[in-house]
Each structure stands twice: as C-alpha cells, then as structure tokens.
N, C-alpha and C positions, 0 to 999 in steps of 0.2 A: 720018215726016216731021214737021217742027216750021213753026210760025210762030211772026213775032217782032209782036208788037203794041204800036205806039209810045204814049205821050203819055197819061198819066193821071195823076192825084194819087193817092199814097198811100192819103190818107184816102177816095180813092171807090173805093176798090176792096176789097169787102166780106170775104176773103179775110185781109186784113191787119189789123193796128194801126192806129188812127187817132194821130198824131203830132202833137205842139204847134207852134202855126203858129212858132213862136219859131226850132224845129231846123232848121240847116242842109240835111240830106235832105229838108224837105217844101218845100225850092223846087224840085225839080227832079220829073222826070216821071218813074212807075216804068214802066219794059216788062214786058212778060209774053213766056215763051217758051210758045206754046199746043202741048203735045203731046199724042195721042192720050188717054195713061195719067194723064199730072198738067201741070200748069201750074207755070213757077219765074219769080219774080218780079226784077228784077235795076236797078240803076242804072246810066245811062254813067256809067264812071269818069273820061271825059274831060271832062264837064262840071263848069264851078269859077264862082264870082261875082268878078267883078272890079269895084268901085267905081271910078268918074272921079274922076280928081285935081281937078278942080275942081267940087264940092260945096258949094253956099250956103253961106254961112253961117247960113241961114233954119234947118238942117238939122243942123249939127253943132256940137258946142262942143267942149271941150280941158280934158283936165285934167294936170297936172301930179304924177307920186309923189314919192313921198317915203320910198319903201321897196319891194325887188321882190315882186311880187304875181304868183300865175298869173294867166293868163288868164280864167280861171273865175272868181276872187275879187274881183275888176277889175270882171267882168258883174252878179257879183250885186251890190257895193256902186254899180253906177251906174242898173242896172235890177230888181232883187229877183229874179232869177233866174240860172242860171248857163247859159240853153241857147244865150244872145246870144255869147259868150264869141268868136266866128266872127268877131262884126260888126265888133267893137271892131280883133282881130289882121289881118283884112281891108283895113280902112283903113287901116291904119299900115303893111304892111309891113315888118315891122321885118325886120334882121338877126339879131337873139337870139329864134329863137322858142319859147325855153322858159318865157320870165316874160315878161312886163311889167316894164321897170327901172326903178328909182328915178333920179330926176334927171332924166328924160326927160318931154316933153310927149306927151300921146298922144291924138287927132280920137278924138270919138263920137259917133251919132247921139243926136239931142237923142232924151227919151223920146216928149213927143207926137211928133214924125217919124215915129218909126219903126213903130207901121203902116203909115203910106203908103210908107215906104222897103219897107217887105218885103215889100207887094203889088207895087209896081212891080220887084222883083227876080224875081217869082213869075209877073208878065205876062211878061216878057223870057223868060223858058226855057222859053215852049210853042212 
C-alpha cells in the first residue's frame, strides 16, 4: 500500500536537489508517493502559471527585436541568466513558440519586480 503526500518545496525536502528559486519547477509543490520499500517524488503535470492580462505597468516593460532570439537568449540578455526564459514566453503567449521573433514587441517583468512577482507565483500554488 502506498500513500500520496501533497504540498512541499522542492528545496525542503532533504532527499532531493535544492533548485534556483529562478526555475519554473520550484513554484510548484513536489508530492511524495510514501511506500513501504522507497518513496518516489513526482509533480502534478496539470499544474501551469498563467499571468493576468492586465499587469501594471509598475511591473512590466516591452521590448522590441530586431532579430529572432530563443527564448533562453532573450532571458539572459534581459535578466543575466537563462532559467527566467518561462517568464518572459508566459506573458506573451505567442503563436511561434519556438523563438522570440524579430519585429515583434514582447512584456517583461521589470528585474526589480521580479522577486515579488515569483513569490507571489509561489504563494498561489500552495
């Protein structure tokens, strides 16, 4: 017989990798299946972040390419790393989600926002 044990971070569960608060996966809560012989640690796959369309301006700014960029090259030249790369393709939506296109405007969180943006992402999914 197994149980299923909801609602924990990642990072407290000693067991595991501790994760940069930056990734996608450490907003959400890992389960445990507790069985006799071992424990397996698992994400709801139904869980996703969805941003509201209407977002301060306090909060996000726009920038404009000029050449198509992944997603990932996009994060690091607007935040110095590439683990945000979620936040930025999050907000926008786009139809093409294989790059970031040139010619196109595309919403980002401003840098200081965004701790409070991804704590308050991080209260919402407990």
């Amino acid at each position: 017989m197994s149980t299923i044990i909801n609602g924990t971070r990642q990072n407290q569960v000693e067991d595991l990798n501790t994760l940069s608060s930056e990734l996608y996966e450490n907003i959400f809560n890992v389960n445990l299946v507790d069985k006799r012989d071992s424990n397996f640690y698992f994400y709801n796959l139904l869980n996703k972040v969805s941003f509201p369309d209407n977002i301060s301006d306090e909060f996000i700014d726009e920038i404009t390419l000029i050449s198509d960029k992944p997603w990932t090259t996009l994060s690091y030249e607007l935040y110095g790393t590439i683990q945000l790369w979620w936040s930025i393709y999050l907000l926008n939506k786009p139809d093409y989600i294989f790059k970031a296109q040139a010619n196109r405007s595309y919403k980002y969180i401003k840098s200081g926002a965004l701790p409070r943006v991804l704590e308050q992402l991080r209260s919402n999914q407990t």
